[in-house]
C-alpha positions as CSV (number, residue, x, y, z in Angstrom):
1,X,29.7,10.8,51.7
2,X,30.8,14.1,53.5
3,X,33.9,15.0,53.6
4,X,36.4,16.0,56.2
5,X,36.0,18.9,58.4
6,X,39.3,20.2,56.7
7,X,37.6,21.1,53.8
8,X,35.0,23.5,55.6
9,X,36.9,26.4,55.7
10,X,37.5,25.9,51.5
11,X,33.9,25.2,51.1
12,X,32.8,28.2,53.0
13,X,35.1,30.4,51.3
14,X,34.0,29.0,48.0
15,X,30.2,30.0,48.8
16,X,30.8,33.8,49.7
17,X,29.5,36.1,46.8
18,X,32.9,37.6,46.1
19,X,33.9,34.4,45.0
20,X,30.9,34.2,42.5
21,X,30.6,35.3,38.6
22,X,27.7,35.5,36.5
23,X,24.9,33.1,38.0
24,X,26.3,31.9,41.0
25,X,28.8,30.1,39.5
26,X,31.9,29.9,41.0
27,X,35.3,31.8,39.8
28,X,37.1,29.4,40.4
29,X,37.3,26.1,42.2
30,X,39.3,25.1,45.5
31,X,41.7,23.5,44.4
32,X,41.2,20.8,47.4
33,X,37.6,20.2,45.8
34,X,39.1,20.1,41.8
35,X,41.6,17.1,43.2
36,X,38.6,14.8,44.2
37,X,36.5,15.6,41.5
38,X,35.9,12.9,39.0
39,X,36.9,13.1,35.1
40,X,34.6,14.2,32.7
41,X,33.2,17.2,34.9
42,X,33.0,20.9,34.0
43,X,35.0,22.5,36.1
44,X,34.3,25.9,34.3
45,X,30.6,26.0,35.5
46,X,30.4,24.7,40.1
47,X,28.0,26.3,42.3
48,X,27.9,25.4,45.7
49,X,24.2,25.3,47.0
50,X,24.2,25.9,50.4
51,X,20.3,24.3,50.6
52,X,21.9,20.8,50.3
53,X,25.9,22.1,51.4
54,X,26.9,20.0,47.4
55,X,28.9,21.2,44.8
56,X,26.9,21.1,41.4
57,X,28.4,21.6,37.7
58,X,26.5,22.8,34.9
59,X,26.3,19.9,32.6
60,X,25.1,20.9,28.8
61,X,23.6,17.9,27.2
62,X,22.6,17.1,23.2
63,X,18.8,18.5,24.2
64,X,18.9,20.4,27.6
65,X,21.4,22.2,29.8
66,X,21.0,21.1,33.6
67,X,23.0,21.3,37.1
68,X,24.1,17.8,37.8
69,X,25.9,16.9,41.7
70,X,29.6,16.9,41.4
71,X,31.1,14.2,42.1
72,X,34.0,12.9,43.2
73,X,36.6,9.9,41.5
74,X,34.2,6.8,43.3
75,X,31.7,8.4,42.6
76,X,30.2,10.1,45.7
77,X,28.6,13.8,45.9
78,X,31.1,16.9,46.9
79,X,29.3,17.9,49.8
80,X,30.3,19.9,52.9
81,X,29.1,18.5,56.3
82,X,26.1,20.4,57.5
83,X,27.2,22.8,60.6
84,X,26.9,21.3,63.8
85,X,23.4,22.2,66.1
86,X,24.3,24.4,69.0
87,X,23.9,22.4,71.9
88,X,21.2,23.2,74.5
89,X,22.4,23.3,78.1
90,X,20.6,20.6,80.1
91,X,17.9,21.8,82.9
């Protein structure tokens, strides 16, 4: 499910590099994204990956460490809406 246009001034600001530590993962996250998040998420380790426009935690398992989509409390991916497609004028 995508989310609101509301959030896509939060989500853009949350992909800029000054917003970034070590690895591309995020400082800290919007607060409008942490409300909506499920439990049992680390919060400490998002990305946003602008290939798929989806928040992503960093989930470290008994035998391998792996980005899984976050998501939010039914369930559904954190995801931006894609930008819109200039349109073309008609000829």
């Amino acid at each position: 499910m995508k989310y609101p246009l509301a959030l896509l001034p939060i989500l853009a600001l949350a992909a800029c590099d000054d917003g970034l530590q070590r690895d591309g993962f995020l400082r800290e996250v919007p607060p409008e994204v942490a409300a909506i998040a499920g439990p049992n998420q680390n919060l400490q380790a998002v990305k946003f990956l602008e290939e798929d426009n989806c928040f992503w935690y960093e989930h470290v398992g008994p035998v391998e460490t792996t980005l899984l989509p976050l998501r939010s409390n039914r369930g559904r991916p954190i995801c931006a809406a894609p930008p819109a497609e200039p349109e073309t004028p008609a000829s």
